[in-house]
N, CA, C and O atoms as a printed pandas DataFrame, in Angstrom:
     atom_number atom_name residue_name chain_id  residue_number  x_coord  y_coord  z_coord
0              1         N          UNK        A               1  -16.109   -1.856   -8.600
1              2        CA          UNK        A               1  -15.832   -2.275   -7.236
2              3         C          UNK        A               1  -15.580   -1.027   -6.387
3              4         O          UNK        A               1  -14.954   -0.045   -6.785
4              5         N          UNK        A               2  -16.174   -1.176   -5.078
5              6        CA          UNK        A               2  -16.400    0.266   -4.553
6              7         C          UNK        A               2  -15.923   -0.499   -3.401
7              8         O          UNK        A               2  -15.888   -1.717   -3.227
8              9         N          UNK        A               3  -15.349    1.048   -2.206
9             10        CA          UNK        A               3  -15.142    0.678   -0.859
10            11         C          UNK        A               3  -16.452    0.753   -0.109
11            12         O          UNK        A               3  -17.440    0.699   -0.841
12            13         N          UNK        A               4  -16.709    0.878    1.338
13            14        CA          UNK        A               4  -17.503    0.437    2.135
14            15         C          UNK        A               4  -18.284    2.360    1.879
15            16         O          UNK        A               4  -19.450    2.741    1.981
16            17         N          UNK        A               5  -17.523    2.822    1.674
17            18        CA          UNK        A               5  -17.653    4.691    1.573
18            19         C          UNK        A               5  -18.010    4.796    0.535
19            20         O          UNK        A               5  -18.557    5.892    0.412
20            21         N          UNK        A               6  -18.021    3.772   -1.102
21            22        CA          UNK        A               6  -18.290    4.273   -2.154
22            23         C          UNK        A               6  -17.707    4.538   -2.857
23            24         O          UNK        A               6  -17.923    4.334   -4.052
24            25         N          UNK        A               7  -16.566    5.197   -2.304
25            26        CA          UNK        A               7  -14.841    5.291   -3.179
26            27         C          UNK        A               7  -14.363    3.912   -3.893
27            28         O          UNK        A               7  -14.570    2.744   -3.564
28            29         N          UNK        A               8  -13.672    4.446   -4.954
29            30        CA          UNK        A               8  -13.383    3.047   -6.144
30            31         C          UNK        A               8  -12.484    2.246   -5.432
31            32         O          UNK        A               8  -11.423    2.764   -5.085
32            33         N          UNK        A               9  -12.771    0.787   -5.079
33            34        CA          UNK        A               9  -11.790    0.056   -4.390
34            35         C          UNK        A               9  -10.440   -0.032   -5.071
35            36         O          UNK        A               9  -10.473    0.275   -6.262
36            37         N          UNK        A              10   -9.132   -0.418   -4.530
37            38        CA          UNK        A              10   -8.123   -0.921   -5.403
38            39         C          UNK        A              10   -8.679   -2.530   -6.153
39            40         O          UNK        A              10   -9.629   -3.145   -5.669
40            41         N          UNK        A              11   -7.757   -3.127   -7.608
41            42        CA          UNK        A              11   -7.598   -4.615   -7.652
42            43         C          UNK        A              11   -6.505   -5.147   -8.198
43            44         O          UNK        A              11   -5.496   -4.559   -8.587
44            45         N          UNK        A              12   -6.784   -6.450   -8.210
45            46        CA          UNK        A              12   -5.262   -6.969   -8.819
46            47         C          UNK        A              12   -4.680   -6.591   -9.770
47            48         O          UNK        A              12   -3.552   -6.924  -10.130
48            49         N          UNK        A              13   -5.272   -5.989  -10.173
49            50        CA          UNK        A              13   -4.850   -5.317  -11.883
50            51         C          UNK        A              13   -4.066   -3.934  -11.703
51            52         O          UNK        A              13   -3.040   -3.533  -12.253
52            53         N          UNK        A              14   -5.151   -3.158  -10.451
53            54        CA          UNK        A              14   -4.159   -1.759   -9.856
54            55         C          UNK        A              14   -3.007   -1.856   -9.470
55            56         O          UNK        A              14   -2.079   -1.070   -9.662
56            57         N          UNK        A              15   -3.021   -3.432   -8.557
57            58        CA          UNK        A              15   -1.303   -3.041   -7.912
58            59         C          UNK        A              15   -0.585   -3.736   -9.007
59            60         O          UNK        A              15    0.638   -3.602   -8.967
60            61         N          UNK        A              16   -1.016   -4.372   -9.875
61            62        CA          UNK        A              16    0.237   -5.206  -10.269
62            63         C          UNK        A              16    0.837   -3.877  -11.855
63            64         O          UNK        A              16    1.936   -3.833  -12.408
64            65         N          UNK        A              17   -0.546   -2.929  -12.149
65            66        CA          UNK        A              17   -0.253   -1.925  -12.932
66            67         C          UNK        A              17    0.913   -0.834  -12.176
67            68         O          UNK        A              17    1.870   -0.367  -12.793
68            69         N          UNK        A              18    0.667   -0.603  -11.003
69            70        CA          UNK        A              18    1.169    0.359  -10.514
70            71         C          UNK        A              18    2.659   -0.012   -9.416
71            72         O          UNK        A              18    3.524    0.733   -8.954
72            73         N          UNK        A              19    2.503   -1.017   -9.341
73            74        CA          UNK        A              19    3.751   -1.832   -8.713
74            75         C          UNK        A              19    4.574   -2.527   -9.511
75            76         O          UNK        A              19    5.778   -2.407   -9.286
76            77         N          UNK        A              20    4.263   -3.152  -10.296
77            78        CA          UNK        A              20    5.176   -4.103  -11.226
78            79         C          UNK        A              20    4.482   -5.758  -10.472
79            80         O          UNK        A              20    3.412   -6.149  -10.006
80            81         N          UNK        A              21    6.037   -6.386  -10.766
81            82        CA          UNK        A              21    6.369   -7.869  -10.064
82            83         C          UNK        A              21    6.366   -7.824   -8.682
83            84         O          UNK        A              21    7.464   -7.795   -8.126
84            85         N          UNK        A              22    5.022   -7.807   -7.787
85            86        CA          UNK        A              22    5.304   -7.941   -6.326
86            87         C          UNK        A              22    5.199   -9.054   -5.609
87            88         O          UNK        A              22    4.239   -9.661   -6.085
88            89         N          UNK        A              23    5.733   -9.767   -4.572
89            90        CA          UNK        A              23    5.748  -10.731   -3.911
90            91         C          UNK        A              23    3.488  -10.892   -3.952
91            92         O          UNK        A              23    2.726   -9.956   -3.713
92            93         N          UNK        A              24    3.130  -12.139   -4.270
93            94        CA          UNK        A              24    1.595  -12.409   -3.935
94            95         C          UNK        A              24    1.217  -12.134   -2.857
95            96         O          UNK        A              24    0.114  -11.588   -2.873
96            97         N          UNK        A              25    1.831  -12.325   -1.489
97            98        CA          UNK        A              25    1.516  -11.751   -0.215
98            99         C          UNK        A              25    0.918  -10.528   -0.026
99           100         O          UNK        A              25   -0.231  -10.249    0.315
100          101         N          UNK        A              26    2.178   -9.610   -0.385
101          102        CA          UNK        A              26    1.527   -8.032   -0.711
102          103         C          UNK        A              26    0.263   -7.674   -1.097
103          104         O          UNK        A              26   -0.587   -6.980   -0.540
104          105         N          UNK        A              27    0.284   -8.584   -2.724
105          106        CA          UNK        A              27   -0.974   -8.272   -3.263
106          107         C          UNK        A              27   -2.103   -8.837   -2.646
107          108         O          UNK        A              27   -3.243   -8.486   -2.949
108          109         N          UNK        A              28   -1.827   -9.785   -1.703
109          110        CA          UNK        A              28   -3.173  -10.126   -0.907
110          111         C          UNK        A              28   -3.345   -8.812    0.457
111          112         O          UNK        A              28   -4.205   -7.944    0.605
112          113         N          UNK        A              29   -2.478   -9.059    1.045
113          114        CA          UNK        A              29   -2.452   -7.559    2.044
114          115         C          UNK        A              29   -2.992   -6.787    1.252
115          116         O          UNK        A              29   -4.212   -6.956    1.262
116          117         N          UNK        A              30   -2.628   -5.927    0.489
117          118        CA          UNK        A              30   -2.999   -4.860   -0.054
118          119         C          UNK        A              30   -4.808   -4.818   -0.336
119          120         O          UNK        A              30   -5.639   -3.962   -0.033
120          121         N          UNK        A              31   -4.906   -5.778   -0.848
121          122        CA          UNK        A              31   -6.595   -6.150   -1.607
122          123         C          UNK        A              31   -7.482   -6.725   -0.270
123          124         O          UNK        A              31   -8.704   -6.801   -0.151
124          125         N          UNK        A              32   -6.093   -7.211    0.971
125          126        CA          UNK        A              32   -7.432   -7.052    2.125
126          127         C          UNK        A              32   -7.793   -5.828    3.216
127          128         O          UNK        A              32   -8.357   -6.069    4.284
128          129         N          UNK        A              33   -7.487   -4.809    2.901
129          130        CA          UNK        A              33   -7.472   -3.600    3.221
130          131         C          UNK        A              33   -8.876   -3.610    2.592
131          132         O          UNK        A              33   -9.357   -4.644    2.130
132          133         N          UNK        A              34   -9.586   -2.308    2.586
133          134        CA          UNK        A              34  -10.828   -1.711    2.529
134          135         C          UNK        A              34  -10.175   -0.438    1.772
135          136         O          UNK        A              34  -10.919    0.535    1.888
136          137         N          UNK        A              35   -8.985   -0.155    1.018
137          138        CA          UNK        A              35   -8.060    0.890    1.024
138          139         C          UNK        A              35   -8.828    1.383   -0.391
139          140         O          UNK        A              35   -9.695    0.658   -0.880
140          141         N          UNK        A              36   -8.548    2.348   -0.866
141          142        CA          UNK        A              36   -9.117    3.107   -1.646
142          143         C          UNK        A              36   -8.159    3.646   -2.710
143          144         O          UNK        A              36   -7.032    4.029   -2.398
144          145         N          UNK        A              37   -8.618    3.676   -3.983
145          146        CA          UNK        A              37   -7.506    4.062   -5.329
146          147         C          UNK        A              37   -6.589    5.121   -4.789
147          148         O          UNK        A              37   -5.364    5.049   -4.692
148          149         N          UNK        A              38   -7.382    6.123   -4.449
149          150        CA          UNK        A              38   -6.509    6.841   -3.574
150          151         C          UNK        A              38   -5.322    6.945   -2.520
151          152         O          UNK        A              38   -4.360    7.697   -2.360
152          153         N          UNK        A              39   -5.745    6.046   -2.003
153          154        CA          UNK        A              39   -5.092    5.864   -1.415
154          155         C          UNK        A              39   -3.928    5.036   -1.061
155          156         O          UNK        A              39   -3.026    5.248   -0.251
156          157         N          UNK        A              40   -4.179    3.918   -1.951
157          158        CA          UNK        A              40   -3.275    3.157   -2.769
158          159         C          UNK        A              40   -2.127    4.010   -3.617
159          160         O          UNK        A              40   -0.963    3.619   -3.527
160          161         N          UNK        A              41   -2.420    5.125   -4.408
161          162        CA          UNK        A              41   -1.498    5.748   -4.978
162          163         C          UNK        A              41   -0.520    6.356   -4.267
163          164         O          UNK        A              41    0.708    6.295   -4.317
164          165         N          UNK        A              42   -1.386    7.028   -3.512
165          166        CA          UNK        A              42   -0.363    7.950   -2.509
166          167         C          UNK        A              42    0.235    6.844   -1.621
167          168         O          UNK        A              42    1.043    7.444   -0.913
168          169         N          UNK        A              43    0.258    5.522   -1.287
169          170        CA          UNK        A              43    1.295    4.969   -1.023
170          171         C          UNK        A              43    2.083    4.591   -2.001
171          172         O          UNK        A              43    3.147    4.323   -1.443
172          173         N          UNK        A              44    2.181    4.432   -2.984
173          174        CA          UNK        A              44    3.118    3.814   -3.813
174          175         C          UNK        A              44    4.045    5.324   -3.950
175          176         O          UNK        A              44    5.273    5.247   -3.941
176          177         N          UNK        A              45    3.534    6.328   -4.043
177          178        CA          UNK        A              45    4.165    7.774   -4.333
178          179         C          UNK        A              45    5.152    7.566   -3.010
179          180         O          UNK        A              45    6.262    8.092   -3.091
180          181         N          UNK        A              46    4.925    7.061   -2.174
181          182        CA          UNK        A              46    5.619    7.510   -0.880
182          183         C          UNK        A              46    6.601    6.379   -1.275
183          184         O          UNK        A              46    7.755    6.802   -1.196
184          185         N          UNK        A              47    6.535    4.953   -1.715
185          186        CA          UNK        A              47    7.154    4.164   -1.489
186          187         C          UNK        A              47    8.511    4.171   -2.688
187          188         O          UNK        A              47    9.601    3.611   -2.798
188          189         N          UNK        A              48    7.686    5.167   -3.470
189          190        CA          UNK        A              48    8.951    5.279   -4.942
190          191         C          UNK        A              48    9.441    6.120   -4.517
191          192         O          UNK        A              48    9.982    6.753   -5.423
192          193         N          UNK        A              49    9.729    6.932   -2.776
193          194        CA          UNK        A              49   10.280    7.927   -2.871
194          195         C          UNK        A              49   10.044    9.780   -3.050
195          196         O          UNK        A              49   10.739   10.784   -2.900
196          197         N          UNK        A              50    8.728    9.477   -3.426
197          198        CA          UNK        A              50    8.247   10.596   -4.079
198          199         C          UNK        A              50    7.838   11.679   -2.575
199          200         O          UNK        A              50    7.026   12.593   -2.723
200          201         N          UNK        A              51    8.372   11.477   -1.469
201          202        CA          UNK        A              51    7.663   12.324   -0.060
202          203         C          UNK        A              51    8.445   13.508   -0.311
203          204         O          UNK        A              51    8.159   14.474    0.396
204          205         N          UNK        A              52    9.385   13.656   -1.173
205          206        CA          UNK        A              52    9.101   15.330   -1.322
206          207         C          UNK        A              52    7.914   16.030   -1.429
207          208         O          UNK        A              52    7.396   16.858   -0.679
208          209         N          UNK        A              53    7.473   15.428   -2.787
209          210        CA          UNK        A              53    6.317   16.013   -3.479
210          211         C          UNK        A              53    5.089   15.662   -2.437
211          212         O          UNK        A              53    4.135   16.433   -2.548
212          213         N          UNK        A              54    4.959   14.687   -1.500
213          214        CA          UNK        A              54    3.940   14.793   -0.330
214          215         C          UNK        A              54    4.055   15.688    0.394
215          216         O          UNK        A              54    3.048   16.335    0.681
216          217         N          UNK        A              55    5.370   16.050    0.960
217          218        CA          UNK        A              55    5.441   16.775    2.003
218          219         C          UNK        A              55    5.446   18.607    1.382
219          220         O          UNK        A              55    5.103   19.561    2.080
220          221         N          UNK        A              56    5.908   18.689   -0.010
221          222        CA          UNK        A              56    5.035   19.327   -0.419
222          223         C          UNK        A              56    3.789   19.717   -0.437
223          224         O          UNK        A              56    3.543   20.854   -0.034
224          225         N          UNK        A              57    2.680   18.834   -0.923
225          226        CA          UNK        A              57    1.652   18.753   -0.918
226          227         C          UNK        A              57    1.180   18.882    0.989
227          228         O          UNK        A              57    0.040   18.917    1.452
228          229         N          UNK        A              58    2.163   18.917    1.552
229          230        CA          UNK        A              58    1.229   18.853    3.109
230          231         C          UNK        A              58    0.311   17.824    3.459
231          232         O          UNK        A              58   -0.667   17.878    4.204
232          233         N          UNK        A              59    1.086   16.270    2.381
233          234        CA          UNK        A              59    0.440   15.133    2.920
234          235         C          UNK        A              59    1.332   14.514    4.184
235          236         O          UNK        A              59    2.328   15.131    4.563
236          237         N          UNK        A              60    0.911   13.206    4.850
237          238        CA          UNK        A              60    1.709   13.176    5.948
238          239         C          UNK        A              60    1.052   11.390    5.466
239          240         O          UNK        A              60    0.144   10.979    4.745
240          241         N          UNK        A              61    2.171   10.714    6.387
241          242        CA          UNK        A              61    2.080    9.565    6.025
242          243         C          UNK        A              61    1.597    8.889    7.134
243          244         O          UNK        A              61    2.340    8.480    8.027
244          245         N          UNK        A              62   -0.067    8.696    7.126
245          246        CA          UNK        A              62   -0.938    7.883    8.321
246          247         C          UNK        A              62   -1.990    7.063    7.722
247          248         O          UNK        A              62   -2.237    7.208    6.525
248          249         N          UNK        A              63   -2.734    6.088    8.537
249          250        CA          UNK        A              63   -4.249    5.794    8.453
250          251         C          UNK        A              63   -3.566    4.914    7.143
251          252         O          UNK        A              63   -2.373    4.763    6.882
252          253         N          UNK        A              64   -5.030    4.279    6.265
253          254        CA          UNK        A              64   -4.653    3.474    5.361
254          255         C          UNK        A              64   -3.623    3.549    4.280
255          256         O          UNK        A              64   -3.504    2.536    3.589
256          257         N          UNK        A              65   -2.614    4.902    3.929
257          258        CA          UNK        A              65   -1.572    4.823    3.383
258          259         C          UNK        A              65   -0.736    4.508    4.096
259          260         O          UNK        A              65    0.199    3.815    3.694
260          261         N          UNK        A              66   -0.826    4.887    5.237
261          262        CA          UNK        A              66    0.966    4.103    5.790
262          263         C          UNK        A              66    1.015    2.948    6.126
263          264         O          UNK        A              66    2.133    2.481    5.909
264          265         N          UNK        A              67    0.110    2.034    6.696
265          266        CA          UNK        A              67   -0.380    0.616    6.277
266          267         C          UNK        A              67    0.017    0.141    5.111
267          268         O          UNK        A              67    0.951   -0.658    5.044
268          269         N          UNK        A              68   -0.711    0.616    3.934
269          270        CA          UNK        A              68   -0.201    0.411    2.449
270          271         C          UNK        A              68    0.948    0.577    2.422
271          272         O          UNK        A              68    1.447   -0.547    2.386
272          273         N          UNK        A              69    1.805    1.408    2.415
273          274        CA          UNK        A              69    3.465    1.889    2.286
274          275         C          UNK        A              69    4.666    0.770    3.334
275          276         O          UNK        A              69    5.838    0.441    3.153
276          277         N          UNK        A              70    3.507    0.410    4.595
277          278        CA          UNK        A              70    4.493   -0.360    5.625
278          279         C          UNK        A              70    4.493   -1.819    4.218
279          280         O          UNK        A              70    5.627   -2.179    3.904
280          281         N          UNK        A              71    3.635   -2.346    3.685
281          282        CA          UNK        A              71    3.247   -3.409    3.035
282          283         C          UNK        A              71    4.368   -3.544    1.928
283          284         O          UNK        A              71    5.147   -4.474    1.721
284          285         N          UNK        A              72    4.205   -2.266    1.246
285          286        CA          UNK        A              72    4.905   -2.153    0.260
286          287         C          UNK        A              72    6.412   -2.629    0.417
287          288         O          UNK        A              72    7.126   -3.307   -0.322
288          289         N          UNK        A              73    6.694   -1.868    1.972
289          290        CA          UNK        A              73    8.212   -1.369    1.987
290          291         C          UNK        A              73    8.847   -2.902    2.811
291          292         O          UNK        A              73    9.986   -3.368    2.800
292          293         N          UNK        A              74    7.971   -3.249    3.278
293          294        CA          UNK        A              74    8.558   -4.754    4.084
294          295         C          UNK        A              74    9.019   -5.729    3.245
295          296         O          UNK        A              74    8.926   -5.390    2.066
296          297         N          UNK        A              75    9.668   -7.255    3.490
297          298        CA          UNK        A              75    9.990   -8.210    2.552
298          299         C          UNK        A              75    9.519   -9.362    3.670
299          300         O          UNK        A              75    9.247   -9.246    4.865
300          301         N          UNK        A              76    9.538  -10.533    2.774
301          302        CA          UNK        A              76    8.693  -11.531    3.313
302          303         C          UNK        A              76   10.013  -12.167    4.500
303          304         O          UNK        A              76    9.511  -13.091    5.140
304          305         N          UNK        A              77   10.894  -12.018    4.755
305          306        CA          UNK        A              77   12.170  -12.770    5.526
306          307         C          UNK        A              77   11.775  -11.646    6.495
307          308         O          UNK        A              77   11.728  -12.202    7.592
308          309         N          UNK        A              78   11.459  -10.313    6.657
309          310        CA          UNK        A              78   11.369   -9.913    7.596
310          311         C          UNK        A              78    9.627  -10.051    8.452
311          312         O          UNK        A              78    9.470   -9.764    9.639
312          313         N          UNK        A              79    8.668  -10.464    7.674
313          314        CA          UNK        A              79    7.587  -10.965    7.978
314          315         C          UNK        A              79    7.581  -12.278    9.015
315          316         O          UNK        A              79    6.794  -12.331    9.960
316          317         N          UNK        A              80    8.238  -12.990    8.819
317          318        CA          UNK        A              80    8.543  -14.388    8.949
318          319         C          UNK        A              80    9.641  -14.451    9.943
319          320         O          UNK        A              80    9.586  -15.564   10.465
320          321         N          UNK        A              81   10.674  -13.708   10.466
321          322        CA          UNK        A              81   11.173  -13.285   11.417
322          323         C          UNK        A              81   10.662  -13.064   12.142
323          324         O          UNK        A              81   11.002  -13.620   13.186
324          325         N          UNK        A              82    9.367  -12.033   12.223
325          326        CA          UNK        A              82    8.153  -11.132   13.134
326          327         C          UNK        A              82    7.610  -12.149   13.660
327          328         O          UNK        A              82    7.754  -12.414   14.854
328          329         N          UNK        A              83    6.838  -12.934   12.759
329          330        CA          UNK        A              83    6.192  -14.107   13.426
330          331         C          UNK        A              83    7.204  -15.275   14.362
331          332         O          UNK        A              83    6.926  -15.668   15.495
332          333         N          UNK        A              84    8.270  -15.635   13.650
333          334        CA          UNK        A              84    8.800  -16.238   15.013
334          335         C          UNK        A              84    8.806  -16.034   16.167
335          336         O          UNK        A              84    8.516  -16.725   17.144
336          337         N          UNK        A              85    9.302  -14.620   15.978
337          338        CA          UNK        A              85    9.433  -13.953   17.657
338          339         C          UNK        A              85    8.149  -13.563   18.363
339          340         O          UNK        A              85    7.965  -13.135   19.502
340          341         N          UNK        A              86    7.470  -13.779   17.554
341          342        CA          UNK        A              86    5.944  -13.225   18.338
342          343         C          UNK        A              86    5.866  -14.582   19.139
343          344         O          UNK        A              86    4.934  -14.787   19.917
C-alpha cells in the first residue's frame, strides 16, 4: 500500500503496532490522511515526548505530522465538545 507519491502508506496494523490500545476514531483519522510511514513515526516520536531528539534532529512539528500528533494528542470528550460549539 503506497501513498499518492509512492511512499509506503501507514495501516491498521502500523498504528495499532506503534500506538498500542487507541480510541477507533484515531485509527480512522489517522488511516484517512494520505500520511506516510514516515511520517506517522515522527508523530508518534513527538507524541511519546521524544521532541528533544526532533528538535535535535532540526525537525519541526508541521504539515502531515502535526495533524498526526494533533490526532494522537486529543481525546474524544474534547472532540465532541468542539463539535457542539461549532
Amino acid at each position: 500500500m503506497t501513498t499518492a507519491s509512492g511512499k509506503p502508506r501507514i495501516g491498521h496494523d502500523d498504528v495499532v503496532r506503534l500506538c498500542g490500545d487507541i480510541e477507533d476514531w484515531k485509527i480512522s483519522a489517522i488511516l484517512g490522511m494520505d500520511a506516510t510511514m514516515a511520517e506517522f513515526e515522527e508523530a508518534v516520536a513527538w507524541s511519546l515526548g521524544q521532541d528533544d531528539l526532533m528538535i535535535d534532529e532540526h525537525k519541526s512539528l508541521s504539515g502531515g505530522v502535526a495533524q498526526i500528533y494533533e490526532i494522537l494528542m486529543s481525546d474524544q470528550f474534547d472532540n465532541d465538545e468542539a463539535r457542539l460549539e461549532g
